[in-house]
CHARMM internal coordinates of N, CA and C (Angstrom, degrees):
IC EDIT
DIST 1 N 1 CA 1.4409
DIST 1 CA 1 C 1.5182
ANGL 1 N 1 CA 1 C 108.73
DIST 1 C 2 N 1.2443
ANGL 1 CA 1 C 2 N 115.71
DIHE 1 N 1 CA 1 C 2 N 110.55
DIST 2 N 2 CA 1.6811
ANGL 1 C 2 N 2 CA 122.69
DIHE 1 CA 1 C 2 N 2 CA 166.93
DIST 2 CA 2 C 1.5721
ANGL 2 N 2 CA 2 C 113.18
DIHE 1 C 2 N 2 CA 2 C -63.57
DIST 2 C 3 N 1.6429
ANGL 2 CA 2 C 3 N 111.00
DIHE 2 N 2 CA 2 C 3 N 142.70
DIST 3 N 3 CA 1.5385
ANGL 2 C 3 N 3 CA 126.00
DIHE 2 CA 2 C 3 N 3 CA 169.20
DIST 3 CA 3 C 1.1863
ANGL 3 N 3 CA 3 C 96.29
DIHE 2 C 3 N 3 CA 3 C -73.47
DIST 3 C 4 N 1.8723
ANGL 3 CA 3 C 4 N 139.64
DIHE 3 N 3 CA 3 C 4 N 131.57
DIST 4 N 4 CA 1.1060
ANGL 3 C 4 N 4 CA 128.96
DIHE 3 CA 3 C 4 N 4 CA 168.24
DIST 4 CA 4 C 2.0513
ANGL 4 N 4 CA 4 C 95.27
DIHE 3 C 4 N 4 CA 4 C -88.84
DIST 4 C 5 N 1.4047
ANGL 4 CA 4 C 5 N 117.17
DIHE 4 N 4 CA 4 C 5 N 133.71
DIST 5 N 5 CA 1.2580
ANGL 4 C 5 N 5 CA 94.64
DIHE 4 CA 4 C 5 N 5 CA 145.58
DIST 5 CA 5 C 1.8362
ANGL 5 N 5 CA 5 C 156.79
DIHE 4 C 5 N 5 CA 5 C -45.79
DIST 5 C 6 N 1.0888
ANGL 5 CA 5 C 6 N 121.55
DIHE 5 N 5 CA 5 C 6 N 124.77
DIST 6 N 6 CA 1.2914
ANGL 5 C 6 N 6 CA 140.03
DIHE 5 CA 5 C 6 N 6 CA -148.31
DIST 6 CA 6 C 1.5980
ANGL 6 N 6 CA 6 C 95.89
DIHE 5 C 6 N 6 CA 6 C -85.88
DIST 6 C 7 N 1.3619
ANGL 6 CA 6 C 7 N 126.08
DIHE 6 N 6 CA 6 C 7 N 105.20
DIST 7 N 7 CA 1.5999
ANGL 6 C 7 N 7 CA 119.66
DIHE 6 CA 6 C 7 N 7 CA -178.98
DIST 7 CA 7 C 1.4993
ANGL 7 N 7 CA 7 C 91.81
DIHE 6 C 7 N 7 CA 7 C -126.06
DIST 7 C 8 N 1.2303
ANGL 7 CA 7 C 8 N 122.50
DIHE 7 N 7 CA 7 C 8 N 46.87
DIST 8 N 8 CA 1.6693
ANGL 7 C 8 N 8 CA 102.18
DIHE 7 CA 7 C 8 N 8 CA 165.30
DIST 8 CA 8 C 1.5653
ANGL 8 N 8 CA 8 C 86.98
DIHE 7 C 8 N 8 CA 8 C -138.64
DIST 8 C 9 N 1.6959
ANGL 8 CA 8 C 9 N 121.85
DIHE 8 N 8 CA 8 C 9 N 15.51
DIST 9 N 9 CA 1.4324
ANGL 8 C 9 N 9 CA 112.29
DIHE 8 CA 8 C 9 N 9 CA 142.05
DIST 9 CA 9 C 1.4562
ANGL 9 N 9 CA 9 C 135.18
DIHE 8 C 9 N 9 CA 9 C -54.87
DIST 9 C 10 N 1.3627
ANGL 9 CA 9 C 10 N 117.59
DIHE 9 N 9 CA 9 C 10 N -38.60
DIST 10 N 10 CA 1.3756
ANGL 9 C 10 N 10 CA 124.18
DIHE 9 CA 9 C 10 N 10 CA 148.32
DIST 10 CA 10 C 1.3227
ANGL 10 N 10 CA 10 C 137.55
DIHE 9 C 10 N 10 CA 10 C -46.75
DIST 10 C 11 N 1.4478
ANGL 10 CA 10 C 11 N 137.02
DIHE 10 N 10 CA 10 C 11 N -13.17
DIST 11 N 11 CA 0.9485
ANGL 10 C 11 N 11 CA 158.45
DIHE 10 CA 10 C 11 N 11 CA -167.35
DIST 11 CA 11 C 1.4514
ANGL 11 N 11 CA 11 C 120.78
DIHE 10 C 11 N 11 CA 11 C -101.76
DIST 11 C 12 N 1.6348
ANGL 11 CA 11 C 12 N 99.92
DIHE 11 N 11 CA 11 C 12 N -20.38
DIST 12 N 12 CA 1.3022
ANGL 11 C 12 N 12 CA 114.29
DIHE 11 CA 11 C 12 N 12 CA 167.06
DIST 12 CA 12 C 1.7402
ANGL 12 N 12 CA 12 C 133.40
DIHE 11 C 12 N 12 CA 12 C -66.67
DIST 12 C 13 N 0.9314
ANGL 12 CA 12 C 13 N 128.69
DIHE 12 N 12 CA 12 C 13 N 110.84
DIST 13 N 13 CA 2.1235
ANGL 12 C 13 N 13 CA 112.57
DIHE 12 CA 12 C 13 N 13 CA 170.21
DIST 13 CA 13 C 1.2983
ANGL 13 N 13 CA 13 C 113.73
DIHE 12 C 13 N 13 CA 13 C -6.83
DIST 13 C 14 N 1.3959
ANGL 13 CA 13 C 14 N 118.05
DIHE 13 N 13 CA 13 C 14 N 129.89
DIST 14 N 14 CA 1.3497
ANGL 13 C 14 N 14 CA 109.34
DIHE 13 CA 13 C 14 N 14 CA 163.03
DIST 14 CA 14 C 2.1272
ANGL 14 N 14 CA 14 C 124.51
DIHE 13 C 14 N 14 CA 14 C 76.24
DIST 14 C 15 N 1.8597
ANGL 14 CA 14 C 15 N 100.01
DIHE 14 N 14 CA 14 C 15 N 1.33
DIST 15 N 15 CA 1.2739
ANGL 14 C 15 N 15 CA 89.61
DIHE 14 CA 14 C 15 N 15 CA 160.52
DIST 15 CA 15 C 1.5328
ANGL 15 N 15 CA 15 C 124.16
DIHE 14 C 15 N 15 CA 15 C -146.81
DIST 15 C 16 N 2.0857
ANGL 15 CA 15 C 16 N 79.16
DIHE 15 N 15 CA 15 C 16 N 43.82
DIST 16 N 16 CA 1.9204
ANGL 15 C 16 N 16 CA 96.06
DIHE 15 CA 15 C 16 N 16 CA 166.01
DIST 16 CA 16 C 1.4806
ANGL 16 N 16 CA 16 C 105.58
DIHE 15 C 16 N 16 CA 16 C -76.90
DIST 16 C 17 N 1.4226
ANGL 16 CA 16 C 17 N 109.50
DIHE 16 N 16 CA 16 C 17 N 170.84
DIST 17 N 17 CA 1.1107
ANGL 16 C 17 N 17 CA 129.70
DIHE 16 CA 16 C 17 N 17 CA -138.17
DIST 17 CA 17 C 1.7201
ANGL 17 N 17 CA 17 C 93.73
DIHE 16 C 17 N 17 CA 17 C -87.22
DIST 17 C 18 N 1.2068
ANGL 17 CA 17 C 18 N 120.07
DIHE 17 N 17 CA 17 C 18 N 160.68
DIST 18 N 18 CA 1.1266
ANGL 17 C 18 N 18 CA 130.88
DIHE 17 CA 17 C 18 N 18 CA -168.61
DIST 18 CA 18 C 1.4916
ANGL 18 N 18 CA 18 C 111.51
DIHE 17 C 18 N 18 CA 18 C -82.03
DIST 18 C 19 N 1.0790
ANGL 18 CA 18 C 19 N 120.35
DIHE 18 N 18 CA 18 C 19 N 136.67
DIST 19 N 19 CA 1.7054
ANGL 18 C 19 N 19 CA 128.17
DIHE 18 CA 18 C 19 N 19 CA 174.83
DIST 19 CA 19 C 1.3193
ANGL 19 N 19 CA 19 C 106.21
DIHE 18 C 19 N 19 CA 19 C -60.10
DIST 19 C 20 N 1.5807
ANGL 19 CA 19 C 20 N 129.69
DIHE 19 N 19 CA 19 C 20 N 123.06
DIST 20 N 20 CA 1.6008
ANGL 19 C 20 N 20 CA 112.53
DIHE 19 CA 19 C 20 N 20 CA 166.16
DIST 20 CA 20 C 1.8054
ANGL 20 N 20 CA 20 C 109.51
DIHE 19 C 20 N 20 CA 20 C -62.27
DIST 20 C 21 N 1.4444
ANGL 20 CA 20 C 21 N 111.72
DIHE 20 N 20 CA 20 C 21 N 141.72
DIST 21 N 21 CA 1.3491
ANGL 20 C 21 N 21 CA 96.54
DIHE 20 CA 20 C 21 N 21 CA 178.74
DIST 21 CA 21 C 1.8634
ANGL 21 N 21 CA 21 C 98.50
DIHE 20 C 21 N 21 CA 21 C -135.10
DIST 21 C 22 N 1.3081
ANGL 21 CA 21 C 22 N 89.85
DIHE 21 N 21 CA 21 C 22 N 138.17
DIST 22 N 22 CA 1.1582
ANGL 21 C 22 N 22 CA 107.00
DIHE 21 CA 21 C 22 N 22 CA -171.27
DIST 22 CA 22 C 1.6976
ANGL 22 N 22 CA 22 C 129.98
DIHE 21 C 22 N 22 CA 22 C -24.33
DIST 22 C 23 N 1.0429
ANGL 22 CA 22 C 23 N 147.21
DIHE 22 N 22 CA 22 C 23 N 137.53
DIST 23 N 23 CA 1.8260
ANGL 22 C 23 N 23 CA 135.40
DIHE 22 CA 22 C 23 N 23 CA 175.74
DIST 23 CA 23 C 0.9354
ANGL 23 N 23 CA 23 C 96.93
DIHE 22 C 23 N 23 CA 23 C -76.75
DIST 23 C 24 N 1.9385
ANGL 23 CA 23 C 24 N 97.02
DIHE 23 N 23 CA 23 C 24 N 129.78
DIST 24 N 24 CA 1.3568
ANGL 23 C 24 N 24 CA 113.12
DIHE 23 CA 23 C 24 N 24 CA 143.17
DIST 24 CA 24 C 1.8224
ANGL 24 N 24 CA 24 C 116.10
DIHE 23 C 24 N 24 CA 24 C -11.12
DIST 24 C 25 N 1.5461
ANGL 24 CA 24 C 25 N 128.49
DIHE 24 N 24 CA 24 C 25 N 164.90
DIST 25 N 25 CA 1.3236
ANGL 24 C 25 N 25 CA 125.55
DIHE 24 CA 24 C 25 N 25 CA 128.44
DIST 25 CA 25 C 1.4242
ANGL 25 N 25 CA 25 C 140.31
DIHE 24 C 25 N 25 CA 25 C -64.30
DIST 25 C 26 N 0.9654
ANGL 25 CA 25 C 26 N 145.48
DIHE 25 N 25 CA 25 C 26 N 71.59
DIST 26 N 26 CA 1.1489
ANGL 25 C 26 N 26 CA 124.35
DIHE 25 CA 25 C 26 N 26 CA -167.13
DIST 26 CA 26 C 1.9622
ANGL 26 N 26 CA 26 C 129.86
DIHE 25 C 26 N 26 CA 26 C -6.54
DIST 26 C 27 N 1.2208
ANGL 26 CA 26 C 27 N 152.88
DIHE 26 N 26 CA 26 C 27 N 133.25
DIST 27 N 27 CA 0.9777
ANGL 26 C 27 N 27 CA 160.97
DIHE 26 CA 26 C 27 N 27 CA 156.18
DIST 27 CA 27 C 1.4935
ANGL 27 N 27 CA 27 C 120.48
DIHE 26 C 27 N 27 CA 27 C -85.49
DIST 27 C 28 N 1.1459
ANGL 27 CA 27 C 28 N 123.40
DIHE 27 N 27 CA 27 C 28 N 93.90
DIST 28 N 28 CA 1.7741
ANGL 27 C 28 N 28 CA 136.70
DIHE 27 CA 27 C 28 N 28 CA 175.53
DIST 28 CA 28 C 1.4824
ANGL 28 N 28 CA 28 C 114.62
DIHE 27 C 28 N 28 CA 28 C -21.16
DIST 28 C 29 N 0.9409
ANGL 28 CA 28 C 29 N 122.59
DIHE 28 N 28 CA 28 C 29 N 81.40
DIST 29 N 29 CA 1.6929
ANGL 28 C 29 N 29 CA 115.53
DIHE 28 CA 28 C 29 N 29 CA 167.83
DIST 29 CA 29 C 0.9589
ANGL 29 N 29 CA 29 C 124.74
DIHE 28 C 29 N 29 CA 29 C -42.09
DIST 29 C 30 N 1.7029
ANGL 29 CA 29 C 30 N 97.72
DIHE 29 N 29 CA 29 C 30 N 138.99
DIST 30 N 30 CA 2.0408
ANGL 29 C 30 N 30 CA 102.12
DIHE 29 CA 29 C 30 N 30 CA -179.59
DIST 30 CA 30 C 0.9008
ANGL 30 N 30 CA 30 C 88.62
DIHE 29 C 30 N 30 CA 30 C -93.09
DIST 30 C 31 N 1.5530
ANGL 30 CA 30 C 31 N 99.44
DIHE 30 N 30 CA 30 C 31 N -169.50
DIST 31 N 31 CA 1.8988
ANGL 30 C 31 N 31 CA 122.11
DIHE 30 CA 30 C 31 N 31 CA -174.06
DIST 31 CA 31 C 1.7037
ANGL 31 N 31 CA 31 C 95.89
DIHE 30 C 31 N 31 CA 31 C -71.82
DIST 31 C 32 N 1.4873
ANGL 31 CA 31 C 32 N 91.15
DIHE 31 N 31 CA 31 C 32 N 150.49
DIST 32 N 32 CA 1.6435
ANGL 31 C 32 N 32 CA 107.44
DIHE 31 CA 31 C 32 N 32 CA -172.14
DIST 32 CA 32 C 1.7862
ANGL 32 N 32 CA 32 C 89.06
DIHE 31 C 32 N 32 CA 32 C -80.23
DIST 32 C 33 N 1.0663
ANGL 32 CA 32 C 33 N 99.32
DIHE 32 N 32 CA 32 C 33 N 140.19
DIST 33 N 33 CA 1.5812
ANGL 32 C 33 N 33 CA 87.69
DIHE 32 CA 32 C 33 N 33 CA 172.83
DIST 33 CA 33 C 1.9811
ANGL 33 N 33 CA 33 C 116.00
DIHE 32 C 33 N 33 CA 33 C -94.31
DIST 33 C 34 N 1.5103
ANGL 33 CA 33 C 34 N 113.20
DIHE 33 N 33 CA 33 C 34 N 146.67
DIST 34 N 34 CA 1.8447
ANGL 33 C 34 N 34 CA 79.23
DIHE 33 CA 33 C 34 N 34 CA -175.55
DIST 34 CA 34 C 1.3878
ANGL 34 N 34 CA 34 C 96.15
DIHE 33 C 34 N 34 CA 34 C -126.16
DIST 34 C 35 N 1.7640
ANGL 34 CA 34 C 35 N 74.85
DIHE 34 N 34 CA 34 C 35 N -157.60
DIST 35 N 35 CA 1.9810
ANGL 34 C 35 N 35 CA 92.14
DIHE 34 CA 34 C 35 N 35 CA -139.79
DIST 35 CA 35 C 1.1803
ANGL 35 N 35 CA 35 C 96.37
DIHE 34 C 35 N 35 CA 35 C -88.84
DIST 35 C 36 N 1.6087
ANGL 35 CA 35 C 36 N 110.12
DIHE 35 N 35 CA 35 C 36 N 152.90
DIST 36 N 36 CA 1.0853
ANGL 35 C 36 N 36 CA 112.07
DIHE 35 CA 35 C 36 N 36 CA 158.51
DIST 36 CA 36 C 1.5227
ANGL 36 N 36 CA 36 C 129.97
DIHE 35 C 36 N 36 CA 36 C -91.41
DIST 36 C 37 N 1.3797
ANGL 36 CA 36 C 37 N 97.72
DIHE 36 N 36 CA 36 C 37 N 133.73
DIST 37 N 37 CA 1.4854
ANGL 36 C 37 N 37 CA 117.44
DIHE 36 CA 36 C 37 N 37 CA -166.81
DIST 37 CA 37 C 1.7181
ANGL 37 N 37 CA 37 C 92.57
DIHE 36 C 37 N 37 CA 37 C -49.00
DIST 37 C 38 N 1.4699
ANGL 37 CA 37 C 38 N 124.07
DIHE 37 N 37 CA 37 C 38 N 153.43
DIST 38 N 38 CA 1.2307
ANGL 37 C 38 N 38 CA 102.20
DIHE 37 CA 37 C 38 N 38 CA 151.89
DIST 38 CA 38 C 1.8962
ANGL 38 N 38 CA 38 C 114.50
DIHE 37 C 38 N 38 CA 38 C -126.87
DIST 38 C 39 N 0.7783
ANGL 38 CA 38 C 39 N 71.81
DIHE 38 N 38 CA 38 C 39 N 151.17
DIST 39 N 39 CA 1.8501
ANGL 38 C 39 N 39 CA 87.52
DIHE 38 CA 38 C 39 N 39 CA -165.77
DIST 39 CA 39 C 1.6673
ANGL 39 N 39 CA 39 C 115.49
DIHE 38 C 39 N 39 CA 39 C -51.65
DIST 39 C 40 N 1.5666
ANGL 39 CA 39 C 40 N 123.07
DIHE 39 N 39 CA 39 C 40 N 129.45
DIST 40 N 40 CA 1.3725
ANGL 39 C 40 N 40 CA 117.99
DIHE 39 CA 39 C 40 N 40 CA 165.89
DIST 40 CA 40 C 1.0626
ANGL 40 N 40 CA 40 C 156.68
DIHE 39 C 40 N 40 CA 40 C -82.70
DIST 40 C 41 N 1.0951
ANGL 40 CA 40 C 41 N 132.94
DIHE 40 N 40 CA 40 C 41 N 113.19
DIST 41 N 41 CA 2.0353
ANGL 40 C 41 N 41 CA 105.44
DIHE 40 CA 40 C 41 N 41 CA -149.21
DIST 41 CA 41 C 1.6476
ANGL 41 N 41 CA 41 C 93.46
DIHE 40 C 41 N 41 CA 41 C -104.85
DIST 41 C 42 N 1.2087
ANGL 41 CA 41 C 42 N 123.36
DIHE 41 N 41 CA 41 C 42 N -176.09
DIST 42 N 42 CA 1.0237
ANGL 41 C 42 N 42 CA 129.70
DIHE 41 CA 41 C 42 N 42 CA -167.53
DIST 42 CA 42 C 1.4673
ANGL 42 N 42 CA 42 C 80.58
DIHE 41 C 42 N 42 CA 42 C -120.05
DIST 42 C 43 N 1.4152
ANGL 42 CA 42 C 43 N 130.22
DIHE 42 N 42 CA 42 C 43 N 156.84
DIST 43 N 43 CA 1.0494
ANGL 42 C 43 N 43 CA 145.21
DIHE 42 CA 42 C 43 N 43 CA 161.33
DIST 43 CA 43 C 1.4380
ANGL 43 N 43 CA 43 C 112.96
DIHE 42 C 43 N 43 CA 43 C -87.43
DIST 43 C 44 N 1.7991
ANGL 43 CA 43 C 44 N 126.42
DIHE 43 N 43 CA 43 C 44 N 158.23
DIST 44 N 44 CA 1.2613
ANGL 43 C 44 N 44 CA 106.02
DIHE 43 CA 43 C 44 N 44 CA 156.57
DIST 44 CA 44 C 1.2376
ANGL 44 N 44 CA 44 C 120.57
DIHE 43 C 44 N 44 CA 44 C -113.55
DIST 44 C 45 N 1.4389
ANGL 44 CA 44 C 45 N 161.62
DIHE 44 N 44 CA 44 C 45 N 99.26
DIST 45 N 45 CA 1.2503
ANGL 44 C 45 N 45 CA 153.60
DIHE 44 CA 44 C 45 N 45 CA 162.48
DIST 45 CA 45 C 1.5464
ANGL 45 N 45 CA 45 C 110.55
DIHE 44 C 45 N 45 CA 45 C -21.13
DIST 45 C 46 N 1.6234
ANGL 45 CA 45 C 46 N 106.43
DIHE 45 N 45 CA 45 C 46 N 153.10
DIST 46 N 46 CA 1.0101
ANGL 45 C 46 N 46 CA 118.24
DIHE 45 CA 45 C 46 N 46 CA 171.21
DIST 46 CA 46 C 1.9944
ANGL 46 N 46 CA 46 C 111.43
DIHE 45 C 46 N 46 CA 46 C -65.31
DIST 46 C 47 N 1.3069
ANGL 46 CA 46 C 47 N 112.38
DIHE 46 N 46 CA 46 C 47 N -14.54
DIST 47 N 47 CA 1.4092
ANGL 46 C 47 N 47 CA 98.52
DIHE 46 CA 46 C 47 N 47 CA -163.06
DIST 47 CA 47 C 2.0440
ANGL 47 N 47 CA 47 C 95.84
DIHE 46 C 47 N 47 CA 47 C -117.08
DIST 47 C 48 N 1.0821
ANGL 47 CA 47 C 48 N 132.13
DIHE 47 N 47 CA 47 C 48 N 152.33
DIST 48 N 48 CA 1.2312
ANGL 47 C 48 N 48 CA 105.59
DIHE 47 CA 47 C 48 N 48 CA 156.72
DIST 48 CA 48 C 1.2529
ANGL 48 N 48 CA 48 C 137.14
DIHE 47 C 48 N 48 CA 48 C -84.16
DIST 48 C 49 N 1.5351
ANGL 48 CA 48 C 49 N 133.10
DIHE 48 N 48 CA 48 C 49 N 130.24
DIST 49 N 49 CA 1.3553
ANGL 48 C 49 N 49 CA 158.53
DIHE 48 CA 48 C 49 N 49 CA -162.53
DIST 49 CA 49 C 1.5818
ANGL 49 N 49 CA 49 C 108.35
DIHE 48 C 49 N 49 CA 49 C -78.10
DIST 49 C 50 N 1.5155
ANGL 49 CA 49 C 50 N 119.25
DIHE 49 N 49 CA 49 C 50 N 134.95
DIST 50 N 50 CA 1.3994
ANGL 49 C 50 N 50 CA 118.02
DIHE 49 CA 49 C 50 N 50 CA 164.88
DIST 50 CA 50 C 1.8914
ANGL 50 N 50 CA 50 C 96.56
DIHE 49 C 50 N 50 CA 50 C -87.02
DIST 50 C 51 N 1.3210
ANGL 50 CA 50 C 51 N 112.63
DIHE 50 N 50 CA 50 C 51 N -178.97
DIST 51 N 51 CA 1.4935
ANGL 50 C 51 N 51 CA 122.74
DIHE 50 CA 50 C 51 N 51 CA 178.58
DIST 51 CA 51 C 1.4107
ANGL 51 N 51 CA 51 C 105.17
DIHE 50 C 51 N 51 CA 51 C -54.51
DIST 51 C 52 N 1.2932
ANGL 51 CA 51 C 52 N 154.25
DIHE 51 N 51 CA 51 C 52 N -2.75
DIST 52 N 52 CA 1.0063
ANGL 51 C 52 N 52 CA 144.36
DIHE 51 CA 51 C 52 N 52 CA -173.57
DIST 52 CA 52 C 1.6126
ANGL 52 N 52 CA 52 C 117.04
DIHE 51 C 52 N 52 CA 52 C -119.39
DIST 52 C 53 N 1.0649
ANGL 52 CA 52 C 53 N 116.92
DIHE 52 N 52 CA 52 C 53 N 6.04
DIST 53 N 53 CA 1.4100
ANGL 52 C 53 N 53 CA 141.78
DIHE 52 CA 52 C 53 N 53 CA -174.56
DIST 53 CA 53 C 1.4623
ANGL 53 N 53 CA 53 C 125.67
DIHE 52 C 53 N 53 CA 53 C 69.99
DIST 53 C 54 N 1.3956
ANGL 53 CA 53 C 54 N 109.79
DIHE 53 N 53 CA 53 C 54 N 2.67
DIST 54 N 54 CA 1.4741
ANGL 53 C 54 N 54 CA 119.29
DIHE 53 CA 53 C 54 N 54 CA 177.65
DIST 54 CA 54 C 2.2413
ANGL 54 N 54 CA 54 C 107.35
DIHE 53 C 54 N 54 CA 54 C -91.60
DIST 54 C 55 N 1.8746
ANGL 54 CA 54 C 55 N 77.68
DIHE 54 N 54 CA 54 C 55 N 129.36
DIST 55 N 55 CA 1.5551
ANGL 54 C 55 N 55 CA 76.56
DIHE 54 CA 54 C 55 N 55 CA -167.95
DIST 55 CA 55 C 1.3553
ANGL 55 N 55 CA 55 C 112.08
DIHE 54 C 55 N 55 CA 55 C -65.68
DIST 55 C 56 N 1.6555
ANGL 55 CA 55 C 56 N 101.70
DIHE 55 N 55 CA 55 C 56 N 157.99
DIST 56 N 56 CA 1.4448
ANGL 55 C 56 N 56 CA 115.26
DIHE 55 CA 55 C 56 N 56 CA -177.91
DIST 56 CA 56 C 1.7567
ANGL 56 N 56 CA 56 C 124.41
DIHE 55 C 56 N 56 CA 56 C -36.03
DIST 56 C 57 N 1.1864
ANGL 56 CA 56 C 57 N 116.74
DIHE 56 N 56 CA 56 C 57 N 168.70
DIST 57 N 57 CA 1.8364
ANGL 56 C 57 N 57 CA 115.08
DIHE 56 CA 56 C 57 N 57 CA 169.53
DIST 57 CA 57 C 0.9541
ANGL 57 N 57 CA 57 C 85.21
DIHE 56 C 57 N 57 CA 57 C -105.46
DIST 57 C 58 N 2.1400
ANGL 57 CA 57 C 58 N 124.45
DIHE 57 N 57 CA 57 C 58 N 139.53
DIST 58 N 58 CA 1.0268
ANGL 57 C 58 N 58 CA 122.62
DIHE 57 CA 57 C 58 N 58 CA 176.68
DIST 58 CA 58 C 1.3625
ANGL 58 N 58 CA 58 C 85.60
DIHE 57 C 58 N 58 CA 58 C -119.17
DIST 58 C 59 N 1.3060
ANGL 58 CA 58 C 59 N 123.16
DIHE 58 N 58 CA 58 C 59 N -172.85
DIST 59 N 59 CA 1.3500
ANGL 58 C 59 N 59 CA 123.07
DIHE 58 CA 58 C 59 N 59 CA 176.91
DIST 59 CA 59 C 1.6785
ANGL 59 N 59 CA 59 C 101.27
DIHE 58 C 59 N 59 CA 59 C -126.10
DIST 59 C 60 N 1.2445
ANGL 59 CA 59 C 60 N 121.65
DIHE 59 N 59 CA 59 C 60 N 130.87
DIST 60 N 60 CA 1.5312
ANGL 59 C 60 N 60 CA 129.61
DIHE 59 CA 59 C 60 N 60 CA -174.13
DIST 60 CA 60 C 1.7736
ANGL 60 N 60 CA 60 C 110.84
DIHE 59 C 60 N 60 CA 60 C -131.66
DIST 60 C 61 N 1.4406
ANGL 60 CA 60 C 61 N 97.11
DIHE 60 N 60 CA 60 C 61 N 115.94
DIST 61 N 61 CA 1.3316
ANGL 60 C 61 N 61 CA 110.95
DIHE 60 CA 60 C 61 N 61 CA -174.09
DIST 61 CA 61 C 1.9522
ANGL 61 N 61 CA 61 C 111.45
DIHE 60 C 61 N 61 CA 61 C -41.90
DIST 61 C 62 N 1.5726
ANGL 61 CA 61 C 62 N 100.72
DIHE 61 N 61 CA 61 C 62 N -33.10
DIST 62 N 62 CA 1.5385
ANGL 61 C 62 N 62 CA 103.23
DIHE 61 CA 61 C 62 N 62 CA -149.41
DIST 62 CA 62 C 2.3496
ANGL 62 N 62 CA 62 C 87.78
DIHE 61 C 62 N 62 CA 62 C -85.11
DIST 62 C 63 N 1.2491
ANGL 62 CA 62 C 63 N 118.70
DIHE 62 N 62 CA 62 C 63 N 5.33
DIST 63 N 63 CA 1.3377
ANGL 62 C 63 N 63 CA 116.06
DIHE 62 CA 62 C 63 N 63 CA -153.77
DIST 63 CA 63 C 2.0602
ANGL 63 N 63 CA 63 C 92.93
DIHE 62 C 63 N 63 CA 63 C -137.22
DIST 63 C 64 N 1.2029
ANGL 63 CA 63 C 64 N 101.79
DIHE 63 N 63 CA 63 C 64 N 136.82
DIST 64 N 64 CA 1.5253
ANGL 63 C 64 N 64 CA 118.34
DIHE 63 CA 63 C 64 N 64 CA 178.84
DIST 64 CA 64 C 1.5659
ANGL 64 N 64 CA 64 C 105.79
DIHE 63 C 64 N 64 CA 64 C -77.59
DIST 64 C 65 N 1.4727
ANGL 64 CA 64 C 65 N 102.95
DIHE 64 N 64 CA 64 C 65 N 174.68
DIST 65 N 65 CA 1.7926
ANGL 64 C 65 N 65 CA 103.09
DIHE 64 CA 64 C 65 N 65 CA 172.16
DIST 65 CA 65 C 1.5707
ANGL 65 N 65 CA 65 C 105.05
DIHE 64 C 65 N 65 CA 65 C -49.96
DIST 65 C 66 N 1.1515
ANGL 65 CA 65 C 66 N 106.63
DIHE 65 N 65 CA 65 C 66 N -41.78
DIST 66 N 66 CA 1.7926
ANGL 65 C 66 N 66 CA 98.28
DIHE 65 CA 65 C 66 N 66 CA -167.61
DIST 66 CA 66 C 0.9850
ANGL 66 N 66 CA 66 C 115.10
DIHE 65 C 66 N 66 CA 66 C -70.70
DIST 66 C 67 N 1.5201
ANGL 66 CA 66 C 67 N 143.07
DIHE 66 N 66 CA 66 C 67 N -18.59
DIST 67 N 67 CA 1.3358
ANGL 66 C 67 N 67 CA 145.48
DIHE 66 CA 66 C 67 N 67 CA -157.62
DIST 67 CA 67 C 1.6678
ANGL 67 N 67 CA 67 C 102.46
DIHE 66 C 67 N 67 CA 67 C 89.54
DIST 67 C 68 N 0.9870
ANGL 67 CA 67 C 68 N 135.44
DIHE 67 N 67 CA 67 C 68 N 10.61
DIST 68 N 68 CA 1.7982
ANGL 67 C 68 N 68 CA 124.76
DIHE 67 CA 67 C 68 N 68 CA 169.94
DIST 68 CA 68 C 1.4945
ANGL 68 N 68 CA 68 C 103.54
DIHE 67 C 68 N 68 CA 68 C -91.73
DIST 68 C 69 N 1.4940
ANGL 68 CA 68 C 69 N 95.41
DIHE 68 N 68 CA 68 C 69 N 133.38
DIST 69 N 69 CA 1.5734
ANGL 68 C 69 N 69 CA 102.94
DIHE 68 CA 68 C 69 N 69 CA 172.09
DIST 69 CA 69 C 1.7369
ANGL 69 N 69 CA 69 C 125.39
DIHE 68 C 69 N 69 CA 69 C -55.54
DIST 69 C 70 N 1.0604
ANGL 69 CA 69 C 70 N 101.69
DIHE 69 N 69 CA 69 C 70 N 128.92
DIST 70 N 70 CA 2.1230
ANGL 69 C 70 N 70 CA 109.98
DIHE 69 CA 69 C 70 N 70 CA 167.19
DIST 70 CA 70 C 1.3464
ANGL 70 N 70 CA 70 C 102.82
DIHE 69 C 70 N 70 CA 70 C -72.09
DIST 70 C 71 N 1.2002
ANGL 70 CA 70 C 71 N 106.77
DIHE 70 N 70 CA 70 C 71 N 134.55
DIST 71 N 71 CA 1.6499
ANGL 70 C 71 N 71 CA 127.43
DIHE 70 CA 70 C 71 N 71 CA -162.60
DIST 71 CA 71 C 1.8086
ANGL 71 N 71 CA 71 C 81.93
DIHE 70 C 71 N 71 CA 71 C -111.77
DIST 71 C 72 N 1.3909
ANGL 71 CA 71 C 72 N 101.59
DIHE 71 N 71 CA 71 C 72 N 127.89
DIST 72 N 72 CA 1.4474
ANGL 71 C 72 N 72 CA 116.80
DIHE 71 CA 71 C 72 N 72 CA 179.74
DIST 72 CA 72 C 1.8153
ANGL 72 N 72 CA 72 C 106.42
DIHE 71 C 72 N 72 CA 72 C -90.30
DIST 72 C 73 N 1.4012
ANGL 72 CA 72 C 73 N 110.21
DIHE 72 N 72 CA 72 C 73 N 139.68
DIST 73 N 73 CA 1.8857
ANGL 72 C 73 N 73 CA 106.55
DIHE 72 CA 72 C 73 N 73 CA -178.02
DIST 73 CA 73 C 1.3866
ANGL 73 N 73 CA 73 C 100.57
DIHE 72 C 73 N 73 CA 73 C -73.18
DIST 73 C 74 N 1.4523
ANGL 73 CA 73 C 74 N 108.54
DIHE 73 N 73 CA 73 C 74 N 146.32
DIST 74 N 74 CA 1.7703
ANGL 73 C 74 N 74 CA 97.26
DIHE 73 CA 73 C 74 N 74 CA -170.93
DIST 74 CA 74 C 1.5428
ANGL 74 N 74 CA 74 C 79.42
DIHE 73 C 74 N 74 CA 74 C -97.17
END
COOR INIT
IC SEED 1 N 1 CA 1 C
IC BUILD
């Protein structure tokens, strides 16, 4: 089933066609004023970071190459 267009919307009060009305003048632009950059800080993490942001490998007596804990002989 097709929407036929509706032309007796126009016909209604209030949705004749608009008066052209004259342009503004234009007004001369000043200088744009600009932005201020705002500055970046580096954050510091609690752990220290190599250049890629993943924290350092430390080496810990109580932990093996893999990271599993050494079980002490009681």
């Amino acid at each position: 089933m097709r929407d036929k267009k509706d032309n007796a919307t126009l016909d209604l009060p209030g949705f004749s066609p608009a008066e052209p009305l004259e342009p503004e003048p234009k007004r001369p632009l000043g200088p744009r004023p600009r932005r201020a950059t705002l500055q970046q800080v580096q954050l510091e993490l609690l752990e220290p970071t190599d250049t890629t942001g993943l924290p350092l490998w430390t080496r810990d007596d109580k932990l093996d190459l893999t990271g599993l804990p050494i079980w002490a002989p009681d």
